[in-house]
C-alpha positions as CSV (number, residue, x, y, z in Angstrom):
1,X,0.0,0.0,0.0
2,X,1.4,3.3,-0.9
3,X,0.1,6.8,0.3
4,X,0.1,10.2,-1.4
5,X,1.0,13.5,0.2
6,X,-1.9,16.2,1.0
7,X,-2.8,18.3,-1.5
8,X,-5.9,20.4,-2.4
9,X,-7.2,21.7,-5.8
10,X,-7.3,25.6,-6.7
11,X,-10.4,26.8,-8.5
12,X,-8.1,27.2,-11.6
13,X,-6.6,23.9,-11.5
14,X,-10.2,22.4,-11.1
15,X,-11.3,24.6,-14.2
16,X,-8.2,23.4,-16.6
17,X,-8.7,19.8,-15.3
18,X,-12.4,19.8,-16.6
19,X,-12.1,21.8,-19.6
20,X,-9.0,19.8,-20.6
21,X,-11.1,16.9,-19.8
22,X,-13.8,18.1,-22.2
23,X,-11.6,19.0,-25.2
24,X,-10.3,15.6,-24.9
25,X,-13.5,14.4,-25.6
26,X,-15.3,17.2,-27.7
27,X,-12.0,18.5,-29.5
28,X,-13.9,18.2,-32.7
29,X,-17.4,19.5,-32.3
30,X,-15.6,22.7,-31.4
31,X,-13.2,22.6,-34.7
32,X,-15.9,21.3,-36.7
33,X,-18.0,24.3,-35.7
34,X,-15.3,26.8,-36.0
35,X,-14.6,25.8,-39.2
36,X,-18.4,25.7,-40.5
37,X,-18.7,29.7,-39.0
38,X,-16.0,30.4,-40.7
39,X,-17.2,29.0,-44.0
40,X,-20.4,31.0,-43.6
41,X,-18.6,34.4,-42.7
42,X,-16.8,34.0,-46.4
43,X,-20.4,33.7,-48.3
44,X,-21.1,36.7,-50.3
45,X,-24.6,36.3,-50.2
46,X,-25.8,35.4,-46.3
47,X,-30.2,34.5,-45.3
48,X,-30.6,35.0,-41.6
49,X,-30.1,31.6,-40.9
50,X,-26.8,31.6,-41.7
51,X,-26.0,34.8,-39.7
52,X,-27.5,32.5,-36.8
53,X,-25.2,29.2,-37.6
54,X,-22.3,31.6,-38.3
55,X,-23.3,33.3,-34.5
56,X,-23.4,30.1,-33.0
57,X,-20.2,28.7,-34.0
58,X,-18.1,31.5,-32.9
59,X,-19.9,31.9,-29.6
60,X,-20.4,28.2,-28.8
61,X,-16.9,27.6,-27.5
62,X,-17.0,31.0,-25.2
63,X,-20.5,29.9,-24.0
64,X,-18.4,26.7,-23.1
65,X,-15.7,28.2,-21.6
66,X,-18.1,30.3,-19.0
67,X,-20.2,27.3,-18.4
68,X,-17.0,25.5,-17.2
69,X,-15.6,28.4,-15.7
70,X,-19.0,29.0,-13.1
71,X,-18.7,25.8,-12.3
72,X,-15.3,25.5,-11.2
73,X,-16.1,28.2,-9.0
74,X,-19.3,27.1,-7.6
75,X,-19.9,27.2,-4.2
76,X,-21.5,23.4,-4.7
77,X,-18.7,22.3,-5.6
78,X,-16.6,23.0,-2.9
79,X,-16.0,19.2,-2.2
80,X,-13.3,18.6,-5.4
81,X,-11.5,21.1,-3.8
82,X,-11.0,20.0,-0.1
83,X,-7.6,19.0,1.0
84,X,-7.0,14.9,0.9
85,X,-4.4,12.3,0.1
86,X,-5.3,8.5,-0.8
87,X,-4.3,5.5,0.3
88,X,-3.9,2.8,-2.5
89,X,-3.5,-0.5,-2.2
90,X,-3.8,-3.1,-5.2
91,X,-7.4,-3.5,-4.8
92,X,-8.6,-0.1,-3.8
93,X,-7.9,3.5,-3.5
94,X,-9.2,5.0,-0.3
95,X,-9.7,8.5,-0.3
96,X,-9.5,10.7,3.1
97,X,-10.9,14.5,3.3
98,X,-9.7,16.8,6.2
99,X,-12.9,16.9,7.2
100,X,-12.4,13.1,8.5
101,X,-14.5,12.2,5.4
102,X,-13.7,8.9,3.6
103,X,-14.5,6.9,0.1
104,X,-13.1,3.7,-1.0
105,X,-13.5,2.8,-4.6
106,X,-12.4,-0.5,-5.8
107,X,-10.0,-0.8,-8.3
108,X,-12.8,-2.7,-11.0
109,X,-14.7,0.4,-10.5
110,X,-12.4,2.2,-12.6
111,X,-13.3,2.1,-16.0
112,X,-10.4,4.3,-18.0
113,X,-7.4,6.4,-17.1
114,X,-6.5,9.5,-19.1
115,X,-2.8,10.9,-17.8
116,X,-2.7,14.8,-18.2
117,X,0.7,17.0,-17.7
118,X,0.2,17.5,-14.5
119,X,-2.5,14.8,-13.4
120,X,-3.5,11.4,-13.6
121,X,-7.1,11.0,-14.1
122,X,-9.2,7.8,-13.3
123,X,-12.7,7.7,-14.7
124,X,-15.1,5.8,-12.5
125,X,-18.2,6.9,-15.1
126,X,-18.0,8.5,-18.2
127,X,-18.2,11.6,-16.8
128,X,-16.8,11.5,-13.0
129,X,-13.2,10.8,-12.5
130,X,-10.8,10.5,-9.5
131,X,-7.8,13.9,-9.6
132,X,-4.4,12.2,-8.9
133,X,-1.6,15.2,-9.1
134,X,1.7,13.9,-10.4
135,X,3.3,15.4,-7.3
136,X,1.8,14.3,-4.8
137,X,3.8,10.6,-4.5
138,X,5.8,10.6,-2.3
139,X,8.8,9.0,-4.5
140,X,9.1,8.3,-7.5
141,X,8.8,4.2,-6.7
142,X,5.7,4.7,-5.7
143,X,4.5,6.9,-8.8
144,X,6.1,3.9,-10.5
145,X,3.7,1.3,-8.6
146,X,0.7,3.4,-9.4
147,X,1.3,3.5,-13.1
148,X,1.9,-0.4,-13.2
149,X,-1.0,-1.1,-10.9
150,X,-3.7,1.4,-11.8
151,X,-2.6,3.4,-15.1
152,X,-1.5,0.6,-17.2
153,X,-3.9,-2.0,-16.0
154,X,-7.4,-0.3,-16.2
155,X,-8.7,-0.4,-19.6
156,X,-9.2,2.6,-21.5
């Protein structure tokens, strides 16, 4: 069993996490739609509902972008950004608030693992996933144990 140090999320590291998460995803919608508003901005000859579709596509990745952004800050969400550390062993990773709180998920729950530059994510639905910074091991063994055991393992 290895344990991580404490660490807490920022707002802005919670909002890079989850948009980085979502361009991951979604990368294409979001160039396809660029790319289609920008098609209909070179037409000579524009109806209104092309003004609309050409609207849209512009202001559908900054309508994102805010979405993502009040969330992030959102008092409701104040639990992703709680100071923990988690305890992993090979068959579960136990996670402990400061508030005392705890949440063991078993490692079959785990369903994909998406490694970002600073964090390791684990997706335990297709949308919820467990935040593991890079920097919180403790050594570099035990970074190495996770990857073997957890990163490598869970199918993506």
């Amino acid at each position: 069993m290895i344990r991580t140090e404490r660490f807490a999320l920022t707002n802005q590291e919670y909002f890079k996490i989850i948009l980085t998460s979502y361009l991951k995803k979604r990368w294409w919608i979001i160039s396809l739609l660029l790319l289609s508003g920008l098609l209909f901005s070179l037409r000579n000859e524009k109806d209104s509902f092309e003004y609309f579709l050409m609207f849209f596509a512009f202001f559908y990745p900054i309508i994102v972008l805010i979405s993502f952004w009040r969330y992030s800050k959102s008092k409701d969400n104040k639990l992703f950004l709680v100071e923990r550390f988690y305890e992993i062993s090979v068959d579960s990773i136990t996670g402990i608030l400061s508030d005392g709180s705890e949440s063991i998920i078993k490692k079959d729950n785990f369903i994909k693992t998406v490694e970002l530059r600073k964090y390791y994510l684990l997706y335990i639905s297709k949308n919820q996933f467990v935040i593991f910074p890079k920097k919180a091991f403790i050594n570099q063994q035990d970074k190495d144990w996770f990857i073997l055991e957890y990163i490598k393992k869970i199918t993506n």
